[in-house]
C-alpha positions in Angstrom: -48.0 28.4 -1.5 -48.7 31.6 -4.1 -46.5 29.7 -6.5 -48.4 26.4 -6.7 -52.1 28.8 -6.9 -50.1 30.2 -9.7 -48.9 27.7 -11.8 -52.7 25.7 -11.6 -54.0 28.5 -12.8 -55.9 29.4 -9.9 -56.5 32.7 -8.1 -57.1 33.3 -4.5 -60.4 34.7 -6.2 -61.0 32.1 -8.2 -60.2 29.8 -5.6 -62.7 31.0 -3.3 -65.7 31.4 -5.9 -65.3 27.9 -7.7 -63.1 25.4 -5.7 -63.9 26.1 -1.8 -67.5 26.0 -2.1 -69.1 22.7 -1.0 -69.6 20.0 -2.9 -73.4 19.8 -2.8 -73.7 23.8 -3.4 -70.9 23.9 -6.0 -72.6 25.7 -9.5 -72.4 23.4 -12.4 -71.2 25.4 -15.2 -72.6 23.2 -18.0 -70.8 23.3 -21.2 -72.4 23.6 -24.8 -73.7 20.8 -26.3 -72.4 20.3 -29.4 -72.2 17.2 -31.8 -69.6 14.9 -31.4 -67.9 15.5 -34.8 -65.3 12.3 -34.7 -67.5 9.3 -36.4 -68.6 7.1 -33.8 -70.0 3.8 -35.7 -68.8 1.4 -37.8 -71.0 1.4 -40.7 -70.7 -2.6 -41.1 -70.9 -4.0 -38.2 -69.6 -7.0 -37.1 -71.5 -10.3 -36.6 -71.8 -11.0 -33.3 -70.6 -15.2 -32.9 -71.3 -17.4 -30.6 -68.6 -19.5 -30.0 -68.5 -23.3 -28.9 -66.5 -23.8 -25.7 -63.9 -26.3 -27.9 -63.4 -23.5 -30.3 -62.1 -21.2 -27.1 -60.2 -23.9 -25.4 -57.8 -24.1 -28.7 -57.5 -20.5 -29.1 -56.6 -20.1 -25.2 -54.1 -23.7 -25.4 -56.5 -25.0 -22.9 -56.7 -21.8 -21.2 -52.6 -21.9 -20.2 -51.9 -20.0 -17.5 -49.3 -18.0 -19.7 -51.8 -16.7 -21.5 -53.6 -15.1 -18.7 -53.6 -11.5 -19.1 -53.9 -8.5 -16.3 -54.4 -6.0 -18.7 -58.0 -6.3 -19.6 -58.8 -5.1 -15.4 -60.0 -8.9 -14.0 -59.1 -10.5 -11.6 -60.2 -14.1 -10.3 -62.4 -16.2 -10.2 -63.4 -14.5 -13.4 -60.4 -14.5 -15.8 -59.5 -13.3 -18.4 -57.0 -15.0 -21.2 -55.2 -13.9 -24.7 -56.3 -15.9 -27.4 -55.7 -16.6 -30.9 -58.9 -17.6 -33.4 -58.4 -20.0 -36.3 -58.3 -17.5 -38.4 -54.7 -15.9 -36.6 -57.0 -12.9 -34.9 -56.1 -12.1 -31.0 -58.8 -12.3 -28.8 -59.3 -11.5 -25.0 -61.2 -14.0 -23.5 -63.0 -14.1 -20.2 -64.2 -17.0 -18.3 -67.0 -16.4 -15.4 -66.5 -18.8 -12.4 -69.3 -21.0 -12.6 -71.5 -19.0 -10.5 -71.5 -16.1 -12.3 -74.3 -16.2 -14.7 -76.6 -19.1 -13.4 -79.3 -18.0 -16.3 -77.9 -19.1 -19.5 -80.7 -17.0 -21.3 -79.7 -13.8 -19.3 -76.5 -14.4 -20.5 -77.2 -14.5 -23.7 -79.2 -11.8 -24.0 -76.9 -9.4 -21.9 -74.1 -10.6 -24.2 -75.8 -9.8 -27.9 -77.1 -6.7 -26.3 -73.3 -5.8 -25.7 -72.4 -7.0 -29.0 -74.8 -4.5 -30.9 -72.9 -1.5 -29.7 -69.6 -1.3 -31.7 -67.0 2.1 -32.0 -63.4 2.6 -32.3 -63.6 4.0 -28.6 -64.6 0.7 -27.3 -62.7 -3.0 -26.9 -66.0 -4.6 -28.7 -67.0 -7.7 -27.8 -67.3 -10.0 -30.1 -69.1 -12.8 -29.3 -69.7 -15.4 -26.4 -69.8 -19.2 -25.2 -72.4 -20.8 -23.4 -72.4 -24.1 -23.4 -73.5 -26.0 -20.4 -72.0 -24.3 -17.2 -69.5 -22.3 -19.0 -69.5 -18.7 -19.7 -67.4 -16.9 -22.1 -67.3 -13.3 -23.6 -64.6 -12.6 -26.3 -63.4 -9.2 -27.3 -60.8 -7.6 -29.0 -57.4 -7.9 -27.7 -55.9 -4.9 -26.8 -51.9 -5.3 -26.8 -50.6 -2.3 -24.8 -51.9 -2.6 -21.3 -53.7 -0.6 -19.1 -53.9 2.9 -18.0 -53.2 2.0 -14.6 -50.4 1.0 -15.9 -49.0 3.8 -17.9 -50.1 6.1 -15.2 -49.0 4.5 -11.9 -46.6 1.6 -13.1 -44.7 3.5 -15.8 -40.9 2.2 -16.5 -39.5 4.2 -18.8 -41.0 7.2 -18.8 -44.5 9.3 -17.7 -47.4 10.3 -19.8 -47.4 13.1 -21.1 -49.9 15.7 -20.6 -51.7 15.8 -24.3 -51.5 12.0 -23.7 -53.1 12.4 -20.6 -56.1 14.7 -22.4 -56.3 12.6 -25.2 -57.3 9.8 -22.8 -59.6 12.0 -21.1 -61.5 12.9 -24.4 -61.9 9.4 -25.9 -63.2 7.8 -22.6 -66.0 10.9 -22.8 -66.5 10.1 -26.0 -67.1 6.1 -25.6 -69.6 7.0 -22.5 -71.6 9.3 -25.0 -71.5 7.1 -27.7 -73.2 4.1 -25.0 -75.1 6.4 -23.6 -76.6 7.0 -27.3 -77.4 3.5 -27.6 -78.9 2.9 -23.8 -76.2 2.2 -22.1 -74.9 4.7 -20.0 -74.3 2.2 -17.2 -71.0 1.4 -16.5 -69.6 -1.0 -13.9 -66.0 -0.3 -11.6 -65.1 2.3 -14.1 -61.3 2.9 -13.3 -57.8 2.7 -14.6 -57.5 -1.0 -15.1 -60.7 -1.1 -17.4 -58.9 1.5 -20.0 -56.7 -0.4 -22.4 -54.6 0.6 -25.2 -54.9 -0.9 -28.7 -52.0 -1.8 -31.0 -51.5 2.0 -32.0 -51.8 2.8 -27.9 -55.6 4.9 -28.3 -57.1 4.7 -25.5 -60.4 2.0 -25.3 -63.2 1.3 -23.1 -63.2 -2.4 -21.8 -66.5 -3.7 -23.3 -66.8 -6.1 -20.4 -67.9 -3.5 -18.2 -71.3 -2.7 -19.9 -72.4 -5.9 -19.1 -75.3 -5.7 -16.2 -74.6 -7.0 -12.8 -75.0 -10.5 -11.9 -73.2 -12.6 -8.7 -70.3 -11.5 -10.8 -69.4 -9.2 -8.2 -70.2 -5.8 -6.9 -70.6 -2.6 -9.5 -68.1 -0.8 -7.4 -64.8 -2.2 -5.8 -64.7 -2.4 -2.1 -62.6 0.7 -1.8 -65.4 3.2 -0.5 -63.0 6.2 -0.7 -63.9 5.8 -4.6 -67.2 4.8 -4.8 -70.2 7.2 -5.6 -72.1 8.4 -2.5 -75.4 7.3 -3.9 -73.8 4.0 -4.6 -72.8 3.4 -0.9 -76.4 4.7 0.3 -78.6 2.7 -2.0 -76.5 0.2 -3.9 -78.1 1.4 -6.9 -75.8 2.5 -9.9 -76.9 5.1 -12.1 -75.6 7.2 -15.1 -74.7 10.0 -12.8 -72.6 7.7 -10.9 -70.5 6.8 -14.0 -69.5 10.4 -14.2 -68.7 10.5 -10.6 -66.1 7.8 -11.7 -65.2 9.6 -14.4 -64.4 12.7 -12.5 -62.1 10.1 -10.0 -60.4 9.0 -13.3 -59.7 12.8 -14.2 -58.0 13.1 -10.8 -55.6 10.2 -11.5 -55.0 11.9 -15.0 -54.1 15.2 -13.3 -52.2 13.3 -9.8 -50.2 10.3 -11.5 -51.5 8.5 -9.0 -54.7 7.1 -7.0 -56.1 9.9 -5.0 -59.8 9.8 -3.1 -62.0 12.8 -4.0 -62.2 13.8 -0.3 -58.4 14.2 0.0 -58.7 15.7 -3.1 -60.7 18.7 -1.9 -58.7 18.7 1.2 -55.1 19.3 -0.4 -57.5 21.9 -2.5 -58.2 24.1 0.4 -55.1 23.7 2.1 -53.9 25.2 -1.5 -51.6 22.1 -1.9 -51.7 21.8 -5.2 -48.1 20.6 -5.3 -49.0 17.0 -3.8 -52.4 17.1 -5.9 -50.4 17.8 -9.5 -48.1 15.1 -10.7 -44.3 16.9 -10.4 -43.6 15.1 -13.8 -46.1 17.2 -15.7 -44.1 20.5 -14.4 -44.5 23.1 -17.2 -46.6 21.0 -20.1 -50.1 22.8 -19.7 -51.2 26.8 -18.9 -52.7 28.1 -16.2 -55.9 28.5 -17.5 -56.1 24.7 -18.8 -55.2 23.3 -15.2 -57.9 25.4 -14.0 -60.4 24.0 -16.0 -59.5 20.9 -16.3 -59.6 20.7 -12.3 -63.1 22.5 -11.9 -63.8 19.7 -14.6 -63.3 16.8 -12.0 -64.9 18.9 -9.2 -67.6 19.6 -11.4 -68.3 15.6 -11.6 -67.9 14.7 -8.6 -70.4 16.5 -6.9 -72.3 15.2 -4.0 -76.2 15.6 -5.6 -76.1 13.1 -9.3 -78.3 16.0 -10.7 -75.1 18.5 -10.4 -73.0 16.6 -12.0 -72.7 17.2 -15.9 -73.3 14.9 -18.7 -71.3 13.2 -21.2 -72.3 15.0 -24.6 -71.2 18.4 -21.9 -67.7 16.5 -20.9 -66.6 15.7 -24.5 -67.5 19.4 -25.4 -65.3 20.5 -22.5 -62.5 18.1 -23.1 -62.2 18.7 -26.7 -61.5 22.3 -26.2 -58.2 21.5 -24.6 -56.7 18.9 -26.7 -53.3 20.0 -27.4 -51.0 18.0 -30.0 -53.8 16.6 -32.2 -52.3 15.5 -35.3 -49.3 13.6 -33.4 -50.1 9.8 -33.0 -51.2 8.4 -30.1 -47.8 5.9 -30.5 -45.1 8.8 -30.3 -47.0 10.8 -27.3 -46.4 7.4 -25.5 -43.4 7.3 -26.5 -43.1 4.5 -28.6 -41.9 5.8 -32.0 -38.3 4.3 -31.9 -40.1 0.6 -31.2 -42.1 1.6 -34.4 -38.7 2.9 -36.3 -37.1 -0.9 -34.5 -39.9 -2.9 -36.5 -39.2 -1.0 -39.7 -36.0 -1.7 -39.4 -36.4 -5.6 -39.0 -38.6 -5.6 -42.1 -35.9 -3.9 -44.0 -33.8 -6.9 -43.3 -36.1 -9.3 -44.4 -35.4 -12.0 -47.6 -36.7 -10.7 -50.8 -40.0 -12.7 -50.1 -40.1 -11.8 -46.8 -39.8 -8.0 -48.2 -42.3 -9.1 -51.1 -45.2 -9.9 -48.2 -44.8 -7.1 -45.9 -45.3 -4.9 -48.7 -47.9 -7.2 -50.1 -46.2 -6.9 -53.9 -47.8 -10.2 -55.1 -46.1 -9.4 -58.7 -43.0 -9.9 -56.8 -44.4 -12.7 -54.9 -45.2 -14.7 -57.8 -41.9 -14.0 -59.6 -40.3 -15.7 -56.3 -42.7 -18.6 -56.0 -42.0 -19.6 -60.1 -38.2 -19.1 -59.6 -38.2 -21.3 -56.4 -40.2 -23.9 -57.7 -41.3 -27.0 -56.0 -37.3 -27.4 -54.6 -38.9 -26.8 -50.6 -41.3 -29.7 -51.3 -37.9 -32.4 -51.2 -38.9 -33.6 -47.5 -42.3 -33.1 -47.2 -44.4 -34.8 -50.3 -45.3 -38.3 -50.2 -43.5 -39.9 -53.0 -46.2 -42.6 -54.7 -45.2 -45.9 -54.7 -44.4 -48.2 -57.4 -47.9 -49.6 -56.8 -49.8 -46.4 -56.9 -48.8 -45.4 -60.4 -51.8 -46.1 -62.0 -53.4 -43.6 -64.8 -55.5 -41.7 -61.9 -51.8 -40.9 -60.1 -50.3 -40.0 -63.7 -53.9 -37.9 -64.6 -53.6 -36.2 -61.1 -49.7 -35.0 -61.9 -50.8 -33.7 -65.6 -53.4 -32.2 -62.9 -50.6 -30.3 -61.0 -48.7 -29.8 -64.1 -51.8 -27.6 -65.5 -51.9 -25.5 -62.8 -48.5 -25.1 -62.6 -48.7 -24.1 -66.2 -51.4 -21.9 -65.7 -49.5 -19.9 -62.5 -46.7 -19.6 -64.6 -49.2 -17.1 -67.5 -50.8 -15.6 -64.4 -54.5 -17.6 -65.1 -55.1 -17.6 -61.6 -58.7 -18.5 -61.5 -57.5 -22.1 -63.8 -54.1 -22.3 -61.3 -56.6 -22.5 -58.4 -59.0 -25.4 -60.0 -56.3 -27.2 -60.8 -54.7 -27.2 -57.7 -57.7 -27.6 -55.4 -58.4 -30.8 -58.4 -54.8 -32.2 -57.3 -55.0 -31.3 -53.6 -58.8 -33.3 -53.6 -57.4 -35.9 -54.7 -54.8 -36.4 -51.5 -52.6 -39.0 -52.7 -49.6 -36.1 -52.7 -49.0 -33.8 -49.8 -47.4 -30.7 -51.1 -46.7 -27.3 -49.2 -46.0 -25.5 -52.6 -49.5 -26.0 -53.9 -50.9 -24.7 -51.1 -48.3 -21.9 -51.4 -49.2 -21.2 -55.1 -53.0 -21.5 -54.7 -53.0 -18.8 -51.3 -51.3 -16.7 -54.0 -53.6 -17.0 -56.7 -56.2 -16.5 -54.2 -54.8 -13.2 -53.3 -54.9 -12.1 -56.7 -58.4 -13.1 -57.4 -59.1 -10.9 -53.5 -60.1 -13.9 -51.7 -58.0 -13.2 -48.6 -60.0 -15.4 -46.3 -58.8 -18.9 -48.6 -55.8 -17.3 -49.5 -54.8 -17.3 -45.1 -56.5 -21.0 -44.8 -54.0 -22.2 -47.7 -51.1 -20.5 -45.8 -51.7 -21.7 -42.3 -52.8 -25.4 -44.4 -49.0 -24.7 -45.4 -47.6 -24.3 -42.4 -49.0 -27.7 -41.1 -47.4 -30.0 -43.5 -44.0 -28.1 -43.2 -43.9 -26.1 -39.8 -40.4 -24.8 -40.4 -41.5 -23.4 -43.9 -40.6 -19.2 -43.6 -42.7 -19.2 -46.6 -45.8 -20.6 -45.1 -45.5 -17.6 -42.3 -44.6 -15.1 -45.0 -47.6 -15.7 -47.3 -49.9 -15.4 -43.7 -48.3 -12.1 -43.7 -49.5 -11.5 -46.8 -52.8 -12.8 -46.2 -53.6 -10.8 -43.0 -52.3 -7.7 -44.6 -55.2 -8.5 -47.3 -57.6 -9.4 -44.3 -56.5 -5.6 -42.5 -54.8 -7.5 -39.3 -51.9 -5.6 -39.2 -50.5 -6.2 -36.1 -50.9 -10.4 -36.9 -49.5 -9.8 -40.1 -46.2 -8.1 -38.5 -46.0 -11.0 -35.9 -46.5 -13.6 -39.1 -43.3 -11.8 -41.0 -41.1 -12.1 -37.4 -42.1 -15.7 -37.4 -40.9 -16.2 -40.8 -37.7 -14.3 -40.4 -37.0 -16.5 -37.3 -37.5 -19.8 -39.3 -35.5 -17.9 -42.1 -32.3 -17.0 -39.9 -32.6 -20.4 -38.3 -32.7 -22.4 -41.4 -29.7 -19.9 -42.9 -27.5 -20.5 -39.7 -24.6 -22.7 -39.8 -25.1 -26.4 -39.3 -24.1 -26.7 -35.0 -25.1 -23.5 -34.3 
C-alpha cells in the first residue's frame, strides 16, 4: 500500500495531518488571491436577440430529431437542438416543455440577465424566443462534446493529465468571472454541462446560470453528489457550487464518477490505486497529486464557510498547469484530424484554394477567366416579347458592371449589379457571384455571405456559390463554418468532375 502513498505524493505524515481529519474539522489552507491575469471579457459585446419562434424552427429543420444533441447536458422534456442561423452560424438551441417558464416576463428577464455576461470560458447565450407558450434560449454551439464524455466515454484514447488541469483551471476561472458579475449560482454543475468548443477548450454551459424554475431540481437526484446543505434545506448557494466543483476535480483525478464519501473512504483505507485513474500512471509528481487531491478535499468540506472560493481555486490551479503553450487540440489528441483537414484543402480546385486562403486577387482572376459559362442552365432567357429598350438598358446595365469588375471599380461593379439584379427579369448566379466579391473587397462581409448563399439558391449544385461562403465566413471570423462551406464545395466539385454513370 506504501507504493500507491508514494506515488500520490502523500506521506503517512501527511496523510494523517491533512487527509484523515474530518471533513467538518479539516483546516482550509486558503490560497493567495491574486488577479486573474488571462482577459476575461469581450470588450464588444454581443447583442443579445430575441428571436421569433419561426426564425428557430428553420434553423432547427423543424426541430428534426437528427439534430438533437446530447452534448450540451439536457435531457427531456427540455431539449436541446443543433441549429444553423441564416446567416450560416451554429447555434444550440433549447426548448423548455411548456411548463417550464409559465411567466413569460421572468423569462425574459432571467434570459437578458444571462446574456449580459459574456467570456471565452463560457458557451454564451445568445439570445431567446418567447412567443406565446414557447420558450427558447440559443447559445453557442460547441462541436466537441462533453467532458463526460472525454472522461468516462473515451474511444480512442484518455485525457491526458495537463488536459485534465487545463479543464480544471478554465472552469475556476468561468465561476470567478460569474461570480464577478453576480452570478455565482450555478445549477447541476457536472461533467455533461462542460463542453468543448471547435478548438476542444473547455466551456461552461451558459444554460446553467439560469435561476430555477419547474424546470427541474438545482441538483440531480443522485444524493451521493449533492451538497449537504442542498439536501437539508433545498437552498443552493455559492458555496455549494464549489462543493460541485470539488466532485468535478474527483472525476478529473478518478476517470470516472466517484461520490465524495467513498472518496474519503478509499483515502483512509490508503487505496489510492482504485481512487487515481491507472491511465494517468506516471504523467504528474508527487507533490502535484498531493495538492491537487487536498484541493478537492478542501471543497468539499461539510461546513460551506470551509470551503474556499473561486478567485483562491484559480490561484491554486494555475500553479500546476503543466504544457501551457501546447493547444488544447493536440493534448486531446486531435492534431492528425487537424493535419487530415489541411490536407483536404490542399486538394482543393484553384478557387476552392483561392477561398480558404481568402486571396480575393486570385478570386477575381478566376471569376473574370470563367465568365458567365456556369450561368448556361440557370438564367432566364428573355423572350422574343420582352426585348424591349428597358431589357436591352438592363443588359448594357450588366455589361457596366461587368466592365467595371473587370478594372477592379468595385464600388461601380456592385451598383450596377444590384441595378441589373433589381430589375429581376434575368436570374443569374454569376452576378451574385461577382457582386459577394466586390463586396469583399469593399469589407462588407455580411452582403458579401447573403450574395453567396442568394447564389446558392438559384444554382444549388454551384461549388462556387459554397466556395465564396467560405470566403465570406472567413471575412465574418466563422472558421469552423467557413471549413464546412469549402467541404461542401469540394463535394459538389468532385461530383460534378466525376464521370457521367458514376
Amino acid at each position: 500500500m506504501r507504493s500507491h502513498l508514494t506515488r500520490m505524493g502523500i506521506s503517512c505524515s501527511k496523510f494523517s495531518a491533512c487527509c484523515l481529519v474530518s471533513q467538518s474539522k479539516m483546516t482550509l489552507l486558503e490560497a493567495p488571491d491574486v488577479e486573474n491575469k488571462e482577459k476575461s471579457e469581450i470588450d464588444d459585446l454581443p447583442t443579445f436577440h430575441e428571436y421569433s419562434f419561426e426564425q428557430l424552427r428553420v434553423a432547427t429543420a423543424d426541430f428534426a430529431l437528427e439534430n438533437i444533441v446530447s452534448e450540451h447536458g439536457e435531457k427531456a422534456p427540455n431539449v436541446v437542438y443543433k441549429g444553423k442561423l441564416e446567416n450560416q452560424r451554429h447555434v444550440a438551441v433549447k426548448r423548455f416543455n411548456r411548463v417550464a417558464w409559465p411567466d413569460s416576463k421572468q423569462f425574459l428577464e432571467e434570459s437578458r440577465s444571462v446574456g449580459q455576461l459574456y467570456n471565452h470560458r463560457l458557451a454564451n447565450l445568445l439570445g431567446c424566443c418567447c412567443e406565446g407558450d414557447e420558450r427558447l434560449l440559443v447559445a453557442e454551439y460547441m462541436p466537441n462534446d462533453t467532458l463526460a464524455k472525454h472522461l468516462f466515454h473515451w474511444e480512442e484514447q484518455p485525457m491526458k493529465w495537463p488536459m485534465r488541469l487545463r479543464v480544471a483551471l478554465h472552469l475556476a476561472q468561468a465561476l470567478e468571472y460569474c461570480t464577478s458579475k453576480g452570478r455565482a449560482i450555478y445549477h447541476d454543475f457536472n461533467a455533461y454541462r462542460i463542453l468543448f468548443d471547435e478548438d476542444c477548450n473547455p466551456r461552461l454551459s451558459c444554460f446553467g446560470m439560469m435561476k430555477n424554475s419547474r424546470d427541474g431540481k438545482s441538483y440531480s437526484t443522485n444524493l451521493a453528489f449533492t451538497p449537504p446543505e442542498y439536501l437539508r434545506t433545498g437552498r443552493i448557494i455559492p458555496e455549494s457550487v464549489v462543493y460541485s466543483f470539488g466532485t468535478l476535480l474527483l472525476d478529473l483525478l478518478s476517470g470516472k464518477r466517484i461520490p465524495p464519501s467513498h472518496a474519503f473512504d478509499l483515502i483512509r483505507d490508503r487505496n489510492f490505486q482504485t481512487l487515481t485513474d491507472s491511465c494517468l500512471e506516471g504523467q504528474f509528481s508527487n507533490a502535484d497529486g498531493t495538492e491537487f487531491v487536498r484541493l478537492a478535499f478542501r471543497c468539499l468540506q461539510f461546513e460551506p464557510r470551509e470551503r474556499p472560493n473561486a478567485k483562491s481555486l484559480v490561484a491554486a490551479l494555475a500553479s500546476l498547469q503543466k504544457e501551457i503553450e501546447v493547444p488544447s487540440y493536440e493534448l486531446m489528441g486531435l492534431l492528425a484530424h487537424v493535419s487530415a483537414s489541411s490536407l483536404q484543402t490542399a486538394s482543393l480546385s484553384p478557387l476552392g484554394d483561392a477561398c480558404s486562403r481568402m486571396d480575393l486577387t486570385a478570386i477575381h482572376e478566376i471569376l473574370e477567366k470563367i465568365g458567365y459559362k456556369d450561368d448556361e442552365e440557370t438564367t432566364n432567357e428573355p423572350s422574343f416579347q420582352m426585348w424591349t429598350d428597358q431589357m436591352q438598358e438592363t443588359l448594357n446595365t450588366r455589361k457596366k458592371g461587368d466592365s467595371a469588375f473587370r478594372h477592379k471599380d468595385f464600388r461601380a461593379a456592385i451598383e450596377c449589379y444590384t441595378q441589373f439584379i433589381d430589375v429581376g427579369t434575368m436570374v443569374s448566379p454569376t452576378v451574385y457571384a461577382r457582386r459577394c466579391l466586390s463586396y469583399l473587397m469593399s469589407d462588407m462581409p455580411q452582403e458579401a455571405i447573403n450574395d453567396a448563399m442568394q447564389a446558392q439558391i438559384i444554382s444549388p449544385e454551384w461549388p462556387t456559390a459554397s466556395y465564396l461562403q467560405a470566403a465570406s465566413l472567413l471575412a465574418l471570423g466563422m472558421e469552423n463554418e467557413s471549413r464546412e462551406a469549402l467541404e461542401d464545395g469540394s463535394s459538389l466539385e468532385t461530383r460534378k468532375n466525376a464521370p457521367s454513370g458514376q
